[in-house]
C-alpha positions as CSV (number, residue, x, y, z in Angstrom):
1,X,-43.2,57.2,25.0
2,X,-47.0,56.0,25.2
3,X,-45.6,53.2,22.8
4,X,-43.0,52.1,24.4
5,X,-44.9,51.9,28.4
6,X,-47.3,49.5,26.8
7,X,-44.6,47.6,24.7
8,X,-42.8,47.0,28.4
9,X,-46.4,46.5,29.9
10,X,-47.2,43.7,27.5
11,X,-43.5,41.6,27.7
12,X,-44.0,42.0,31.4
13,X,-47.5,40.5,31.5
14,X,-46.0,37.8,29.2
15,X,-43.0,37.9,31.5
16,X,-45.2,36.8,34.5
17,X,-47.6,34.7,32.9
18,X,-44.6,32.3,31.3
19,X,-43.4,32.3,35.0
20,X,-46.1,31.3,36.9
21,X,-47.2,28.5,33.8
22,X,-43.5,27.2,34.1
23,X,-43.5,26.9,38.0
24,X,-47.0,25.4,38.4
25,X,-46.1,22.6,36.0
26,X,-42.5,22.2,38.0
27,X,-43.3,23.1,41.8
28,X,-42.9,19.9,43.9
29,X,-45.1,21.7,46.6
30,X,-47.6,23.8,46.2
31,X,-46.9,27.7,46.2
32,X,-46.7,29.3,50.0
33,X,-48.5,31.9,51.5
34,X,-45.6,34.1,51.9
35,X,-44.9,33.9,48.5
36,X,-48.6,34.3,47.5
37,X,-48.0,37.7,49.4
38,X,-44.7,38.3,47.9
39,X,-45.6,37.5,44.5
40,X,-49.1,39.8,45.5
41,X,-46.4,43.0,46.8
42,X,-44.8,42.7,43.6
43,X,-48.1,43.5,41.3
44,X,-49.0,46.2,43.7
45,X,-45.7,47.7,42.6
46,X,-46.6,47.3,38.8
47,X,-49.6,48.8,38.9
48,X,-48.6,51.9,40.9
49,X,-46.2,51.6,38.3
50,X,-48.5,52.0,36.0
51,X,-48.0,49.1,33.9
52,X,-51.7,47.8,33.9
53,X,-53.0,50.4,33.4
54,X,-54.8,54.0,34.9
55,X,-58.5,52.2,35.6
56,X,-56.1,49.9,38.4
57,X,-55.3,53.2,40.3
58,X,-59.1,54.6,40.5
59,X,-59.8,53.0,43.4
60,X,-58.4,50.6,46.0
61,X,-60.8,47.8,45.1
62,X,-59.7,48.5,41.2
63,X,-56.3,47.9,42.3
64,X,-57.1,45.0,44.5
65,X,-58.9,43.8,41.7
66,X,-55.8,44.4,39.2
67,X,-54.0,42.6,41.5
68,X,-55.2,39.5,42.0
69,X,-55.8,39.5,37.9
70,X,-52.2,40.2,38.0
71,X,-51.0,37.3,40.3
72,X,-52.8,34.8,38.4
73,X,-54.9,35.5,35.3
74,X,-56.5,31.7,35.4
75,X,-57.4,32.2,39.2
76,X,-58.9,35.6,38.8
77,X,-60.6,34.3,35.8
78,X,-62.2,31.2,37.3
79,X,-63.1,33.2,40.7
80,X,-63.9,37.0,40.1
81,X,-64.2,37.6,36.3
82,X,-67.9,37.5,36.3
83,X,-68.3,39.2,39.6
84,X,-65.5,41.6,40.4
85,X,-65.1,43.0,43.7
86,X,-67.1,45.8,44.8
87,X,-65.9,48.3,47.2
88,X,-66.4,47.6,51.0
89,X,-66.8,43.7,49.8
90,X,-64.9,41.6,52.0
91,X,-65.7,37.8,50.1
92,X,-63.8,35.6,52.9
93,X,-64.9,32.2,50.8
94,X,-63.7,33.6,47.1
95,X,-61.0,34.6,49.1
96,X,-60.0,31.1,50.0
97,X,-61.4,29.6,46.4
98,X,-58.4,31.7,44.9
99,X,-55.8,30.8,47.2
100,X,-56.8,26.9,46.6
101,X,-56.8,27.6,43.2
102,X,-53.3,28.9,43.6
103,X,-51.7,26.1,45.5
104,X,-53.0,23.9,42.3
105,X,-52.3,25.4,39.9
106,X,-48.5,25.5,41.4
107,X,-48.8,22.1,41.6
108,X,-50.0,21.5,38.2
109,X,-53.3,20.4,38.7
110,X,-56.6,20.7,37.3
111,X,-58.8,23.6,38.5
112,X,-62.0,21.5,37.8
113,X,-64.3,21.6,41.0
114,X,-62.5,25.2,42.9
115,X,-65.6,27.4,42.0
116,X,-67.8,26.3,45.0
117,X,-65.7,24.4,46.9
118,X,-65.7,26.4,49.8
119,X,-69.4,27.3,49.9
């Protein structure tokens, strides 16, 4: 059973990750909020889920932290990686790094120069 929940876990992940790579290098526009959120909504449901993992259901910032690795691995990668959040950490300007990294990488573009762009 244990097997089989990370089997599905990992052709999801791939699932997702082939997804968001085919529609950054397609989009015409860049992504919208709304479906920032929607696309957000539907991680929150894997990972109560359970599909990445326990660790994303310790704590609310483990989850939010889950999530945004979940909505876009480069984005969390380039912005949070080396500094997750912490809890009670509201980060308004890696907030809006991540959502500008987003919209590029919808559009395709290179993520060169995000990391301090809003400082």
């Amino acid at each position: 059973m244990v097997k089989i929940n990370k089997t599905l876990a990992i052709i999801i992940w791939v699932t997702i990750i082939f997804s968001i790579e085919v529609l950054a290098k397609k989009s015409p526009r860049p992504i919208s909020d709304t479906e920032i959120r929607e696309k957000k909504q539907n991680c929150y449901s894997e990972i109560e889920l359970g599909y990445w993992g326990a660790q994303c259901k310790t704590s609310m910032v483990a989850k939010e932290n889950c999530a945004l690795k979940c909505l876009s691995p480069a984005c969390f990668e380039l912005i949070y990686e080396s500094d997750p959040l912490e809890e009670g950490e509201r980060d308004y300007t890696r907030s809006q790094e991540y959502k500008y990294c987003m919209h590029r990488l919808s559009l395709g573009e290179s993520l060169d120069g995000i990391k301090g762009s809003f400082d």
